[in-house]
C-alpha positions as CSV (number, residue, x, y, z in Angstrom):
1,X,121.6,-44.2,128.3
2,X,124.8,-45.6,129.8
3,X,127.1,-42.8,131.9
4,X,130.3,-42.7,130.2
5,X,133.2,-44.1,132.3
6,X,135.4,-41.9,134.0
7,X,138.9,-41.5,133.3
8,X,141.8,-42.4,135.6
9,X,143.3,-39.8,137.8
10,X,146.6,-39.2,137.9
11,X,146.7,-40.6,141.6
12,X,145.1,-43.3,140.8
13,X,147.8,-44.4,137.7
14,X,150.6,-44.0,139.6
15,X,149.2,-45.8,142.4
16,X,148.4,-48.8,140.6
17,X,151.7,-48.5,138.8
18,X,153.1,-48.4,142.6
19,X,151.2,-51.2,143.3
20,X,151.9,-53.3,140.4
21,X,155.8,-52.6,140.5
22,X,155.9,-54.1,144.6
23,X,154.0,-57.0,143.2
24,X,156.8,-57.5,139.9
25,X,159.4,-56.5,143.1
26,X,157.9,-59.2,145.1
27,X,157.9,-62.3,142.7
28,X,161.5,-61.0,141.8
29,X,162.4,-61.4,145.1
30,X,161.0,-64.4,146.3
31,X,163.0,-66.0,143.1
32,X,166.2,-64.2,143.9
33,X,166.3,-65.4,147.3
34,X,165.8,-69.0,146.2
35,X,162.6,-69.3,149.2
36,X,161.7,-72.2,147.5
37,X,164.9,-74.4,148.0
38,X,165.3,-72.6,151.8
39,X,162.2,-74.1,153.1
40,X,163.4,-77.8,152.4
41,X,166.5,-76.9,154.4
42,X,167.1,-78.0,157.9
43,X,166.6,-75.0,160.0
44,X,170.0,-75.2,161.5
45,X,171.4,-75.1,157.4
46,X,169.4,-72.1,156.9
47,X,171.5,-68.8,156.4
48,X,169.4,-66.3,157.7
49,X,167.6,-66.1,154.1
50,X,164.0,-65.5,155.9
51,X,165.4,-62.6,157.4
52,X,166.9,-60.7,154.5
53,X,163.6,-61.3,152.8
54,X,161.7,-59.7,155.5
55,X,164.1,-56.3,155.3
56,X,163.9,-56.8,151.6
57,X,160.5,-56.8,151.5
58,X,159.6,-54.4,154.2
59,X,162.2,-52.0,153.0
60,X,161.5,-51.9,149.2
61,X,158.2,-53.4,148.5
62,X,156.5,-51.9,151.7
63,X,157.7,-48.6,151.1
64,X,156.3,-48.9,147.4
65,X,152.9,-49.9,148.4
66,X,152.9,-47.3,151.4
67,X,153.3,-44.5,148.1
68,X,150.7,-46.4,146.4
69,X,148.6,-46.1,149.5
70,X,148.9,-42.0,149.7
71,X,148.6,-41.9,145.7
72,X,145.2,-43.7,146.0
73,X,144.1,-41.7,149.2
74,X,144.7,-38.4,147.0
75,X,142.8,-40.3,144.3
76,X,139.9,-40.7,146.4
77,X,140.1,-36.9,147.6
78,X,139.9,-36.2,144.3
79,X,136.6,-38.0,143.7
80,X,135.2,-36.9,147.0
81,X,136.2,-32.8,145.8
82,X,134.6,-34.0,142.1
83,X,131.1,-35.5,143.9
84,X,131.3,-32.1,145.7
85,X,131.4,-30.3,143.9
86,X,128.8,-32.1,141.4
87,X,126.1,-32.1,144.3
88,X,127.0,-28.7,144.9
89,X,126.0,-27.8,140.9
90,X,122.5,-30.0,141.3
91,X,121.7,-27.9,144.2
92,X,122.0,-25.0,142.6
93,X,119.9,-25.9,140.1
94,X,117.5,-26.9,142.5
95,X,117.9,-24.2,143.9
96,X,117.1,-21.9,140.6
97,X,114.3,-24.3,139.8
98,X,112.4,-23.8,143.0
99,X,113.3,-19.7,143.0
100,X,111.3,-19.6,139.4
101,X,108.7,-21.7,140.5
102,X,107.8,-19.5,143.1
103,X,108.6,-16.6,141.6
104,X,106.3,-17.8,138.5
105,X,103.3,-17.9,141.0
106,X,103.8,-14.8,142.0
107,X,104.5,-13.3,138.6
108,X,101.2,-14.9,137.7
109,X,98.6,-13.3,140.4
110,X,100.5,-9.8,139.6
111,X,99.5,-10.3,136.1
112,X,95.7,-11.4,137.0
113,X,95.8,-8.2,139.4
114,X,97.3,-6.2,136.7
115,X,94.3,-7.4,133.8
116,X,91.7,-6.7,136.5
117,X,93.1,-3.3,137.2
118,X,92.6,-2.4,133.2
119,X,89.6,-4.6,132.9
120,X,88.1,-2.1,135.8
121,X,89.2,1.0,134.0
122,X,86.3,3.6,132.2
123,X,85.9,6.5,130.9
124,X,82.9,8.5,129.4
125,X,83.1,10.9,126.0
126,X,80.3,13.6,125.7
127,X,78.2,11.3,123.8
128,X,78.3,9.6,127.1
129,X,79.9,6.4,125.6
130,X,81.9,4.1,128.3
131,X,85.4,3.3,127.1
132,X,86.5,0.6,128.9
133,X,89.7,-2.1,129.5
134,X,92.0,-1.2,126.7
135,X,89.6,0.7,125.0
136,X,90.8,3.2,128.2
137,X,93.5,3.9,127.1
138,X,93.0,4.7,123.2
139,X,90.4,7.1,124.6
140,X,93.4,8.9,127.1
141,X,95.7,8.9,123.7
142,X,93.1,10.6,121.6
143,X,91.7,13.1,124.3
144,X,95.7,14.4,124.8
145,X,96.3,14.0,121.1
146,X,93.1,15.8,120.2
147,X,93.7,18.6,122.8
148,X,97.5,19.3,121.4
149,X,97.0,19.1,117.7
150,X,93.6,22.0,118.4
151,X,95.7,24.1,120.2
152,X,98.7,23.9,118.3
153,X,96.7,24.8,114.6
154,X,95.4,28.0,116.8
155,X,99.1,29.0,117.0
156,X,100.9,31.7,114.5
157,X,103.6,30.1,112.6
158,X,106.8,32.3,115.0
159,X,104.8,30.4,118.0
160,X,105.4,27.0,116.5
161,X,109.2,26.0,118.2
162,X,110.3,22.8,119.1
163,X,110.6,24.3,123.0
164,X,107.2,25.7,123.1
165,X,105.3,23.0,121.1
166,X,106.9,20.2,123.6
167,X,106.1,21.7,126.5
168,X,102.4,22.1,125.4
169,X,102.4,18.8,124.9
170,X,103.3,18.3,127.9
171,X,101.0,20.5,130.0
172,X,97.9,18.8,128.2
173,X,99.5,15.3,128.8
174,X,100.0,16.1,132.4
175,X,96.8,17.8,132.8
176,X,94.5,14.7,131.3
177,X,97.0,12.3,133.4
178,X,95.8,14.4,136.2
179,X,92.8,14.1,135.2
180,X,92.6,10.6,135.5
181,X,95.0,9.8,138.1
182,X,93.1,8.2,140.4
183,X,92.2,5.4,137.4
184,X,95.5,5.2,136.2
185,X,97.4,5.4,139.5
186,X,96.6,1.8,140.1
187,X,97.5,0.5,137.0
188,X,101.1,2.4,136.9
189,X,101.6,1.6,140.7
190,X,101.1,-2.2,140.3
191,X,103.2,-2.2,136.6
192,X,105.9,-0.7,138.3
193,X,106.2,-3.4,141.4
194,X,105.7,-6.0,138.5
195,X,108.9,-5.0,136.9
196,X,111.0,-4.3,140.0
197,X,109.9,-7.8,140.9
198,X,111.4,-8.8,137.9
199,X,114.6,-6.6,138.4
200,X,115.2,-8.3,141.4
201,X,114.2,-12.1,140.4
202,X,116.8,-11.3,137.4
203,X,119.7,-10.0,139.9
204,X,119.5,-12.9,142.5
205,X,119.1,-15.8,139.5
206,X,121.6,-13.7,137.1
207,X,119.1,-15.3,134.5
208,X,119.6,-12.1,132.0
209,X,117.7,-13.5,129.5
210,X,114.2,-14.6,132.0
211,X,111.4,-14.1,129.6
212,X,109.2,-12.7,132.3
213,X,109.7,-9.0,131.5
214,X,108.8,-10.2,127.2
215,X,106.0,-11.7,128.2
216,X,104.8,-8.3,130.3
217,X,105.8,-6.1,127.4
218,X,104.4,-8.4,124.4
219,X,100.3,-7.8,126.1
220,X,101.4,-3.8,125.9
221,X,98.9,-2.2,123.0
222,X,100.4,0.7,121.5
223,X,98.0,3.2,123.4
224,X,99.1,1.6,126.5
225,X,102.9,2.6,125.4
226,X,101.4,6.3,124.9
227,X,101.0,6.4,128.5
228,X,104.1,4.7,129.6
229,X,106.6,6.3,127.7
230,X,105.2,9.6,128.0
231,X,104.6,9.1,132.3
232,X,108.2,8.1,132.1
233,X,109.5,10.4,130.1
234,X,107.7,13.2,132.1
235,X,108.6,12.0,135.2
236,X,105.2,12.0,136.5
237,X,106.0,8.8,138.4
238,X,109.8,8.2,139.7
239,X,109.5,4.9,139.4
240,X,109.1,4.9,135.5
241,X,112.6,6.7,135.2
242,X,114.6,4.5,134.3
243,X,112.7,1.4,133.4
244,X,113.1,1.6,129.7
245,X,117.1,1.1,130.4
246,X,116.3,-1.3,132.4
247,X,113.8,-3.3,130.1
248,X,114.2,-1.8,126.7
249,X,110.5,-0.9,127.8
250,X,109.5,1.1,124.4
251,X,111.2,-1.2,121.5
252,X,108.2,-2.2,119.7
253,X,106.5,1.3,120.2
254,X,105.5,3.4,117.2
255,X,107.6,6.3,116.5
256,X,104.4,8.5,115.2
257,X,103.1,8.1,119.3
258,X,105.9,10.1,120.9
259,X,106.0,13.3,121.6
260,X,109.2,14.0,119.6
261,X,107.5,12.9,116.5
262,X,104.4,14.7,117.1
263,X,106.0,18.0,117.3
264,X,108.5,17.4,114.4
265,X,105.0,17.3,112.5
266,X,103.9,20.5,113.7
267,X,106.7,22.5,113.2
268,X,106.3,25.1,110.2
269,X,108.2,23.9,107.1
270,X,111.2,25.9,106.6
């Protein structure tokens, strides 16, 4: 595909119009001066004609193509600033290309590490049944969810307040996350260096809309959401505080899997 042809700078037009009036000045000249006749004169008939043709020239036409000359020398400043500043914008996109290259390689062995880290993850029910990958953590969710809703039918109806039924939640979320910690500690600790890697990559590229964080949360199942939102909103683990801000971490999670739903439906109807 042909490049389109630049335009003219303004330097650049009023040089050549510099350029072209010494030349129109110059013809003019020579014919008002009558050179042609003065050369076939003796020399000693001559009137000094040569001479005032020299000043005339040097003094008008001269000091129009001298202009011309610093129009066109800003002209080519101005291409030289234009090429500049072109090269400088390729750069920068080299620049951004190689950064999310590299950061793509890395983004891609923290997500092998991170699906070997769940794909490592079991648990065992009485029955002696292994839960294991995902399956881990639909087990966690119903072993909290199962503990809660026991406990909470045990209660009289005056016990049943939106204080006392969230913070029950809460001890049997935090005591099965203990539980389990040393499974799920892992899993959170390498999630969270995953996103701040992300953070950061999206701070030093100012590229708000990477896709690297949508990828991450489109794998999430909604059990694996449980645990997140409820670690974060907790604050079992500092550095889940403030990633849903961050990340709009919990968008696509159900509404029926947080704890603010869960006690809504346990509170006695009025």
């Amino acid at each position: 595909m042909p490049q389109p042809k630049q335009r003219l700078s303004k330097y650049e037009i009023t040089g050549y119009i510099l350029i072209l009036t010494g030349a129109v000045v110059l013809v003019w000249g020579t014919i008002k001066f009558n050179l042609a006749e003065e050369l076939y004169l003796d020399p000693a008939d001559r009137e000094g004609v040569f001479g005032q043709y020299g000043e005339f020239i040097g003094g008008i036409v001269g000091s129009l193509w001298a202009l011309a000359g610093v129009f066109l020398f800003f002209a080519t400043l101005t291409y030289q600033k234009r090429e500049f500043e072109l090269q400088r914008f390729e750069l920068h996109k080299t620049q951004k290309i190689f950064q999310q290259q590299n950061f793509s390689t890395l983004y891609i062995s923290f997500i092998q590490k991170h699906n070997d880290i769940i794909n490592s993850l079991v648990a065992y029910d009485i029955n002696k049944s292994d839960w294991r990958g995902s399956n881990f953590f639909v087990f966690f969710q119903e072993k909290v969810l199962t503990s809660y809703v026991q406990k909470t039918r045990a209660l009289e109806p005056h016990e049943k307040t939106a204080v006392a039924l969230q913070q029950l939640f809460r001890d049997y979320f935090t005591y099965h996350f203990s539980f389990y910690q040393n499974s799920l500690g892992p899993y959170l600790k390498n999630l969270s260096v995953l996103f701040k890697l992300i953070q950061k990559y999206r701070s030093e590229t100012q590229d708000q809309g990477e896709y690297y964080s949508f990828i991450t949360k489109a794998n999430f199942t909604q059990a694996e959401l449980f645990l997140i939102y409820h670690v974060a909103r907790f604050q079992l683990l500092k550095e889940f505080a403030a990633i849903d801000n961050a990340f709009d971490m919990f968008e696509d999670m159900a509404e029926e899997h947080k704890v603010e739903y869960l006690v809504e439906q346990e509170l006695p109807v009025k």
